[in-house]
Each structure stands twice: as structure tokens, then as C-alpha cells.
C-alpha positions as CSV (number, residue, x, y, z in Angstrom):
1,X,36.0,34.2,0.9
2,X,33.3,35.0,-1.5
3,X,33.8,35.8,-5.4
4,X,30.7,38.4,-6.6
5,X,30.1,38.4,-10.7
6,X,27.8,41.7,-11.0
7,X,26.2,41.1,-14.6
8,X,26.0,43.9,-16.9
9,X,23.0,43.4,-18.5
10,X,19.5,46.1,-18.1
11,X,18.2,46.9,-14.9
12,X,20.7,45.7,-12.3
13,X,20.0,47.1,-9.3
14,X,23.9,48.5,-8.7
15,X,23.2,50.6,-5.2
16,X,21.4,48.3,-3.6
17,X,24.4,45.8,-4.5
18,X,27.0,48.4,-3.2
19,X,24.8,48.6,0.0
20,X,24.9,44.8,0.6
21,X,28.7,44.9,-0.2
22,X,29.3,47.7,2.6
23,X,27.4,45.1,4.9
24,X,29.5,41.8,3.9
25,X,32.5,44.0,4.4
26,X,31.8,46.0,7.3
27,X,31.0,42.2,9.0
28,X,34.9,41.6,7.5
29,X,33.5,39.5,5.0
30,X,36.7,39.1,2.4
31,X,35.1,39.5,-1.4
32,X,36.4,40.6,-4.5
33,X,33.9,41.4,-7.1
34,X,33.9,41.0,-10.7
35,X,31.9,43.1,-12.9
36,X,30.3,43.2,-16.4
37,X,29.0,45.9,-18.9
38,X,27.7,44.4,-21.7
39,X,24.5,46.9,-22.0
40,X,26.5,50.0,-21.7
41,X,28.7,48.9,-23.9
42,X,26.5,48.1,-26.6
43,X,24.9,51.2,-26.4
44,X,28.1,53.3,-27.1
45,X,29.2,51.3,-29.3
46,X,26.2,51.8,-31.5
47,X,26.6,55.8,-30.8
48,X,30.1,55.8,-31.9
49,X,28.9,54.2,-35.2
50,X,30.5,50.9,-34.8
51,X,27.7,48.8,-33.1
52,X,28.0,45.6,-31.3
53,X,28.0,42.4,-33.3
54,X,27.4,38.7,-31.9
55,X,28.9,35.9,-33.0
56,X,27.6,31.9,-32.1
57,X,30.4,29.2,-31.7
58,X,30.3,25.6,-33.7
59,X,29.2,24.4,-30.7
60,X,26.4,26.6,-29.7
61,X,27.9,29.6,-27.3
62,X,27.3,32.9,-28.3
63,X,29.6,35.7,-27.6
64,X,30.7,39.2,-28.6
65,X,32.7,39.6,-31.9
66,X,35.7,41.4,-30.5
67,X,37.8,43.5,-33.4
68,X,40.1,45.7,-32.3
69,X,37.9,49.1,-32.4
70,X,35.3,47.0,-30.7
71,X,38.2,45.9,-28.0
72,X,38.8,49.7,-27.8
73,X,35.0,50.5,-26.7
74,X,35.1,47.7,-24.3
75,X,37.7,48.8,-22.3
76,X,36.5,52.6,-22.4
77,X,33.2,51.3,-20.7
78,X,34.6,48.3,-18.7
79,X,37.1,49.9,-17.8
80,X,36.3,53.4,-17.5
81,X,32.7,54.3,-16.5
82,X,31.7,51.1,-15.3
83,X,34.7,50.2,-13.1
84,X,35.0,53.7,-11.7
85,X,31.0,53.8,-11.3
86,X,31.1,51.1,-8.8
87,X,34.3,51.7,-7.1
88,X,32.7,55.3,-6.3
89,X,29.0,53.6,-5.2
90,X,31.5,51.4,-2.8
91,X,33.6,54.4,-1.6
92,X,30.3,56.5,-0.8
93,X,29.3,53.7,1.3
94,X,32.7,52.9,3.3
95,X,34.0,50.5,1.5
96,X,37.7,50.8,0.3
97,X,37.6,49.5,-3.3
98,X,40.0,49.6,-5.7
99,X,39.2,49.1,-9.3
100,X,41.5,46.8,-11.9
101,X,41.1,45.9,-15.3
102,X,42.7,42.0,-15.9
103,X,45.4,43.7,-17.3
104,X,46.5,45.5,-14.5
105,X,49.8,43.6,-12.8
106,X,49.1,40.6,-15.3
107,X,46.1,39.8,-12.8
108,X,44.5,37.8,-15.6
109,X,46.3,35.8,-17.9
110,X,45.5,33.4,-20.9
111,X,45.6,32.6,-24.6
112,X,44.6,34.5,-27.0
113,X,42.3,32.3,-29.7
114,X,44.4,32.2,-32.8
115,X,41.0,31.2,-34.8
116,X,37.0,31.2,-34.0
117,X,35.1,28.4,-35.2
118,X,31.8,30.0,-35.9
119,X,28.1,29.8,-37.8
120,X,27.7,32.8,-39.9
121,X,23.6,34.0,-40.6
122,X,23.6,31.7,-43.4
123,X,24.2,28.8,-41.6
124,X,27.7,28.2,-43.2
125,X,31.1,27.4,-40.8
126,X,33.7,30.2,-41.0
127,X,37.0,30.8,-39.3
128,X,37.7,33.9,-37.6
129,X,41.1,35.4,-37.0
130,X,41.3,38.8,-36.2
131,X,39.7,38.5,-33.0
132,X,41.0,39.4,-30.0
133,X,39.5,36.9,-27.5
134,X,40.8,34.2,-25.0
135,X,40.2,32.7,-21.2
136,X,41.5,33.1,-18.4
137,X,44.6,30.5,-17.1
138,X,46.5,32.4,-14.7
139,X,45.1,34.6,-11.7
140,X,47.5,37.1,-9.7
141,X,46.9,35.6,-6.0
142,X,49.4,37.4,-5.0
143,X,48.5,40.5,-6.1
144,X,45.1,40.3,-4.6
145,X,45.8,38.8,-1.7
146,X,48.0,41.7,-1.1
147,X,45.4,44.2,-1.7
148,X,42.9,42.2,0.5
149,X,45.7,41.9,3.4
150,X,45.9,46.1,3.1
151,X,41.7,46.4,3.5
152,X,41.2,47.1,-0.3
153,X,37.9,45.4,-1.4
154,X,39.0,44.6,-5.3
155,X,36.9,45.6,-8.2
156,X,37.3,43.7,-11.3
157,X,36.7,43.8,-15.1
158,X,38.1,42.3,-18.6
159,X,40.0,42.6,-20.7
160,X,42.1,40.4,-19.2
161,X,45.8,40.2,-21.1
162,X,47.3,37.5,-23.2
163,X,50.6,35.2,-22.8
164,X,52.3,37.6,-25.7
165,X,51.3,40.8,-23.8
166,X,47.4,41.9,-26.2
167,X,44.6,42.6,-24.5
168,X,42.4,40.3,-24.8
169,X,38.5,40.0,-24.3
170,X,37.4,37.1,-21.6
171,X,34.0,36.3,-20.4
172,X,33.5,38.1,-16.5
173,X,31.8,34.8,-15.6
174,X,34.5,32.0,-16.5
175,X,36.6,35.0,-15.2
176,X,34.9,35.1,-11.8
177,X,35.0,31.6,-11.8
178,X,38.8,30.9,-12.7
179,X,39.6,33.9,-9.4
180,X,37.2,32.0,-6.8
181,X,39.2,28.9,-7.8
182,X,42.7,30.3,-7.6
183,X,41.6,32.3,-4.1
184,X,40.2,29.0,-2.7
185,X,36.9,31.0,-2.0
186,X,33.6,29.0,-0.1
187,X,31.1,30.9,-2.9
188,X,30.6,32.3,-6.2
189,X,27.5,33.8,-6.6
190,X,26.7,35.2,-10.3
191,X,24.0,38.7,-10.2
192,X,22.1,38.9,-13.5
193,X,18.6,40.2,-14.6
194,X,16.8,36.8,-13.7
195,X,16.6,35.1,-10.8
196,X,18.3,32.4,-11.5
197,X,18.6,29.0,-14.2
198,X,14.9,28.8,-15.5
199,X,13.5,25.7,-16.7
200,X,11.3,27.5,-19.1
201,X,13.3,31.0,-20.4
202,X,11.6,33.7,-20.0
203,X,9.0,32.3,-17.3
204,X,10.3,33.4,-13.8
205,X,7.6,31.1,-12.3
206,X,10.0,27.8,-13.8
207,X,13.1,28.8,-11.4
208,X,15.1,25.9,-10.6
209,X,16.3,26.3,-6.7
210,X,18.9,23.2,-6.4
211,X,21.3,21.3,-8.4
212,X,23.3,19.1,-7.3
213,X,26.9,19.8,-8.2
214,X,27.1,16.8,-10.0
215,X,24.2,16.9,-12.0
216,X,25.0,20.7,-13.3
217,X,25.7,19.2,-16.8
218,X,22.6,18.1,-17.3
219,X,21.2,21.8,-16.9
220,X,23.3,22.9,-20.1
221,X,20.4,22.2,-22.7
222,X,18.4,24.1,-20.5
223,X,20.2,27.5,-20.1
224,X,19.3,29.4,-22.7
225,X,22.3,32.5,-24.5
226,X,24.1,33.9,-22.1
227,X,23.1,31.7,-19.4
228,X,25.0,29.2,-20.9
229,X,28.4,30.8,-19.9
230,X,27.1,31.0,-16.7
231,X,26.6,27.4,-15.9
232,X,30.0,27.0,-18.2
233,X,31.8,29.6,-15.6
234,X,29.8,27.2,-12.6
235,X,30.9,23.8,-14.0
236,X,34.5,25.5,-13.9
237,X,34.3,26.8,-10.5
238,X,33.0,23.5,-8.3
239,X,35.4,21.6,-10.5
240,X,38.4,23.8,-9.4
241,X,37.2,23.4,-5.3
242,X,34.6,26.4,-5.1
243,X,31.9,24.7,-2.7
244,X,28.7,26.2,-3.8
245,X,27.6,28.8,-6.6
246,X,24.4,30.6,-6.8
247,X,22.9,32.3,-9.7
248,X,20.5,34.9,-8.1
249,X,18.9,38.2,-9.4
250,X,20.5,41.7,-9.1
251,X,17.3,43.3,-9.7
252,X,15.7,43.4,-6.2
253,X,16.4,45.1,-2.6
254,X,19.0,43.3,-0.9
255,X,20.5,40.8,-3.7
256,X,23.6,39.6,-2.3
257,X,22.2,38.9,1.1
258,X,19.4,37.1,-0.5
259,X,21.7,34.7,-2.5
260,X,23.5,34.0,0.5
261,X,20.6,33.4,2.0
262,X,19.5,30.5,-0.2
263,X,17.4,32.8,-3.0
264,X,17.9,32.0,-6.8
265,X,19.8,28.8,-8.0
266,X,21.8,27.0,-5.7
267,X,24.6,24.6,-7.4
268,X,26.4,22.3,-4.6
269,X,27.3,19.3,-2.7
270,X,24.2,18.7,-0.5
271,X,21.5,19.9,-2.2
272,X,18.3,18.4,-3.0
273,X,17.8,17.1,-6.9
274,X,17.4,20.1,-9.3
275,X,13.9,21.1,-9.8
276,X,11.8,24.4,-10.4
277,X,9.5,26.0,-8.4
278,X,6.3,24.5,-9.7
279,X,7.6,21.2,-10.1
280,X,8.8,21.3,-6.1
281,X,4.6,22.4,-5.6
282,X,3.4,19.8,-7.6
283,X,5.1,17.3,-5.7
284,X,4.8,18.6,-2.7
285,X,0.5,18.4,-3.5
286,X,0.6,15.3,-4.4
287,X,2.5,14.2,-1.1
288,X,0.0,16.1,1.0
């Protein structure tokens, strides 16, 4: 079982993913993929004059300040185009998705944040309380199971839905993570617009190839924005049993196949101590 997370950040490369899925699934690979649209979204959001705001966390995490207007324009993109964009790339190319928002038969479920913590511009603590935001606690196995049984290839996207029945916004990563864990899956592997954790943001050069699943907390001061929810969503998924995650790049031919293949960041049992790639050439000079 493998979990996707397609990132929805500028200049993903979303048929050449679709392509790779067709392959995994024509080989009767089981996957259900979880999807994100944060670009789009900001960009309608700013068109329907109420543009995207971001909000950081006491303890350093930013995220998207989530009203209710700004819940409605998520789920019109999330939801609408973006879900129904790739369930038709898939369908074009075989594959028999079927796209569903967290809310759909309760797949998601969680709490809803009764107050945010965060660090206005002026440096100064507030409490928010009108957001609608939350995690993810409870997965529909079932329900998915169900639909993988029947030869459905699910496609998934927040808002996920709260104890009390509210949408509610969740991060796709910690999402993706909390369904690998409840489906038992063997991988998670995270697409974004970089090839992985970089030791030195934005160098490319600096990827780190391998950490060792314990050691992934030690890569926290490292990830810089919104990679920090990605090795957040990571530290989640090897504790709950996933075996291996891999951040890799969804920008290039062939980007699922090449982060099964070992490309980007691999986080698991077995690999060597985390290191980029010009530390792993230095080393390997001075060994020569």
C-alpha cells in the first residue's frame, strides 16, 4: 500500500504524476492519493477580493488563517477544480479514481481548535477563535477499503470535518500521514516543488538523501515554512508503523517512480546517517 501527498504548490508537474499513477496501478499497485492546492487557491482568493492570509503559531508553524469565507474558497478549489482536475487526468489515463473531500462519509475526522495561539506582525501573542481549523484523528478504513476492494483508486483533499459536524481545514500532509497509518501502508511519499529536505533552503545542491527514522527530529530546525509540516506529517507517519517516507520533487518526468526508486529524501529504518549531497562528496574525497 502506498499513500501519495501531491503538493499544491507552483509548478507541479500533475500529468506526468497521473502517468506514473496509471503505471503503479496498472502493475495493481493499491494507492490512494492525497492532494493539495494551496497556489490555486490563493490566487482565487485574491481575485475574489478576499486574499489569502498566513498566520505563524507560538511555536513556530506557519499555516493558512482559515475564516469562514476563506473556508468557503478552499473548498471551491480543493474541492472543486483541483479534485476534479486530477480525477479526470487519472480517468484519461485508465485509472478509475474517485474523488472525496474529508468530509465525504466522515472519511476524516478530528477537533476543531477552539483557540490559535499565534504571533501577530508586531511580534505580540494573540488568541484566535474564529478559525475553523483542526487535525485529523479518525480515518474511514472502511470506507476506503471498500472503494479499493471495488478497483476505485481514491483521490483525496481537506476539509476534513469536525467531531460537532463543521468543516474544518487540516493540513494534506499530517492528513496523508494520519491515512498511511490507519491503512497500514509500506510508504508515504510527499510530492512538492523541491526535491526533497535541503540542508541549506533554497540550494538544491544541499539535498539531504537519508535519515534515519530516528534521527528525523533532529531535521526540524532545518526544514524551513512549509517543510516543517512535512517532516511534522513524517514524524507522525513512522511513529504510527509507516515503514519509510520520502520527500521527493513533483517537478520532473517520472516523479513517483523516481521516489520509489530511492530519489529525494528518504526517512526510515536502515538508512545511512542523514547527510546532503555535498557532504556525502566530501566524504567520499576524502576516503578516496
Amino acid at each position: 500500500m502506498i499513500v501519495l501527498k501531491i503538493g499544491g504548490a507552483e509548478g507541479m508537474n500533475y500529468n506526468a504524476i497521473a502517468d506514473d499513477v496509471a503505471a503503479l496501478v496498472g502493475e495493481e499497485q493499491r494507492l490512494v492519493i492525497v492532494h493539495g492546492g494551496s497556489a490555486l487557491t490563493n490566487q482565487v482568493a485574491t481575485a475574489l477580493g478576499h486574499p489569502p492570509q498566513f498566520i505563524e503559531s507560538v511555536s513556530g508553524y506557519t499555516s493558512r488563517r482559515t475564516d469562514r469565507r476563506t473556508l468557503e474558497i478552499f473548498e471551491m478549489v480543493y474541492c472543486g477544480q483541483v479534485n476534479k482536475g486530477l480525477v479526470e487526468a487519472l480517468q484519461l489515463r485508465g485509472v478509475n479514481a474517485l474523488g472525496l473531500s474529508g468530509l465525504d462519509g466522515r472519511l476524516w475526522q478530528g477537533p476543531r481548535k477552539a483557540a490559535i495561539k499565534i504571533i501577530d506582525d508586531s511580534g505580540r501573542r494573540r488568541v484566535l477563535r474564529d478559525d475553523y481549523t483542526g487535525r485529523v484523528e479518525q480515518v474511514n478504513v472502511s470506507l476506503l477499503n471498500s472503494l479499493l476492494d471495488a478497483g476505485y483508486t481514491p483521490v483525496l483533499t481537506p476539509p476534513a470535518m469536525s467531531y460537532e459536524g463543521e468543516a474544518i481545514n487540516v493540513d494534506g500532509d499530517r492528513a496523508a500521514a494520519a491515512t498511511a497509518v490507519a491503512l497500514n501502508a509500506e510508504t508515504l511519499v510527499i510530492l512538492s516543488n523541491v526535491p526533497g529536505l535541503l540542508e541549506r533552503f533554497p540550494d538544491e545542491s544541499s539535498l539531504i538523501r537519508h535519515i534515519p527514522a530516528g534521527r528525523l527530529e533532529e531535521f526540524m530546525a532545518i526544514a524551513q515554512d512549509r517543510m516543517k509540516k512535512k517532516v511534522m506529517g513524517a514524524s507522525e507517519a513512522l511513529a504510527g508503523g509507516v515503514t519509510r517516507v520520502v520527500f521527493a520533487d513533483g517537478r520532473p518526468n517520472q516523479p513517483v517512480r523516481q521516489a520509489l526508486a530511492g530519489a529525494g529524501t528518504l526517512i526510515g529504518p536502515g538508512t545511512q546517517q542523514g547527510s546532503s549531497k555535498t557532504t556525502q562528496q566530501k566524504e567520499a574525497k576524502t576516503n578516496a
